[in-house]
C-alpha positions as CSV (number, residue, x, y, z in Angstrom):
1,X,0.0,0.0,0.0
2,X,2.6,2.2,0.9
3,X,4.4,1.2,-2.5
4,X,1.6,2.0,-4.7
5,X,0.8,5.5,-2.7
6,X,4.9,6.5,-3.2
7,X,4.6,5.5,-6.5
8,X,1.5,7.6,-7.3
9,X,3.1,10.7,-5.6
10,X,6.4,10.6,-7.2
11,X,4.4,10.3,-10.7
12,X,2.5,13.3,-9.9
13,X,5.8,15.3,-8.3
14,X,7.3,14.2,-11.3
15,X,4.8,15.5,-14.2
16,X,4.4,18.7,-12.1
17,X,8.3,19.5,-11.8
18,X,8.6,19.1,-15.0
19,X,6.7,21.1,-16.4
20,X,8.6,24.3,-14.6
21,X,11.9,22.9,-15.4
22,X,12.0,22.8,-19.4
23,X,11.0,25.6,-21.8
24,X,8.2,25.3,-24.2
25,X,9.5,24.1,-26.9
26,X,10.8,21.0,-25.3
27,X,8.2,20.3,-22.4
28,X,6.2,17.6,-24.6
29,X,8.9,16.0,-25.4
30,X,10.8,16.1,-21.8
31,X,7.5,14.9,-20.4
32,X,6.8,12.2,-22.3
33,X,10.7,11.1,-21.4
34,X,10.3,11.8,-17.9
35,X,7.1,10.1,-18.0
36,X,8.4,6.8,-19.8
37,X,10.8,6.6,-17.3
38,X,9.1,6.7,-14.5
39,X,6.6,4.1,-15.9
40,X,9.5,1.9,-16.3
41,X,10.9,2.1,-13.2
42,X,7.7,1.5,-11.2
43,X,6.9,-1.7,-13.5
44,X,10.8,-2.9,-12.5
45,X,10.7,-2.2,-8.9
46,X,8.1,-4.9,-8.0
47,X,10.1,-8.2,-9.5
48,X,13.4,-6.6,-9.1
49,X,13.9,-8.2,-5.4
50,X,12.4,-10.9,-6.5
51,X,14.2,-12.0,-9.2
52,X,17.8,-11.0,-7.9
53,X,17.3,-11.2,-4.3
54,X,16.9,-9.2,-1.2
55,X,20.5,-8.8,-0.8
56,X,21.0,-7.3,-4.7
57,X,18.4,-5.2,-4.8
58,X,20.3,-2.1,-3.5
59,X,23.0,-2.2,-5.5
60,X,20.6,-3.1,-8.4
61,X,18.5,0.1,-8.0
62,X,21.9,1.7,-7.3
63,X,22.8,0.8,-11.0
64,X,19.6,2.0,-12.5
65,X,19.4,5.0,-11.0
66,X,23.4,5.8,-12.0
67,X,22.5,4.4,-15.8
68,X,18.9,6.9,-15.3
69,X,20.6,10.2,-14.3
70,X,23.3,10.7,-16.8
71,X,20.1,10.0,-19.7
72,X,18.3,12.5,-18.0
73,X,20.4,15.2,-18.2
């Protein structure tokens, strides 16, 4: 429950940051990258300890997120 409710807000954060941080001419397509992002990473987060174990999973959201931030910039 928590999960879900985190998820949702971050979306939300996440479509309303963005839409102060990039001009007009780029916001649609920013948004839509930002947006296919996050989708992704909330559809990974669920199986991810799961399919590498409890132990991996840090590291493993370490590596996304350091594979994530350089692509966002």
């Amino acid at each position: 429950m928590v999960g879900t409710f985190s998820t949702a807000a971050v979306f939300n954060l996440l479509y309303l940051q963005t839409q102060e941080l990039y001009h007009t001419s780029v916001r649609n397509s920013a948004l839509g990258i930002c947006s296919f992002t996050a989708h992704v990473g909330a559809f990974a987060a669920g199986p991810v300890p799961l399919l590498i174990g409890p132990q991996a999973t840090l590291l493993a959201v370490a590596a996304i997120l350091a594979i994530a931030t350089p692509l966002a910039w």
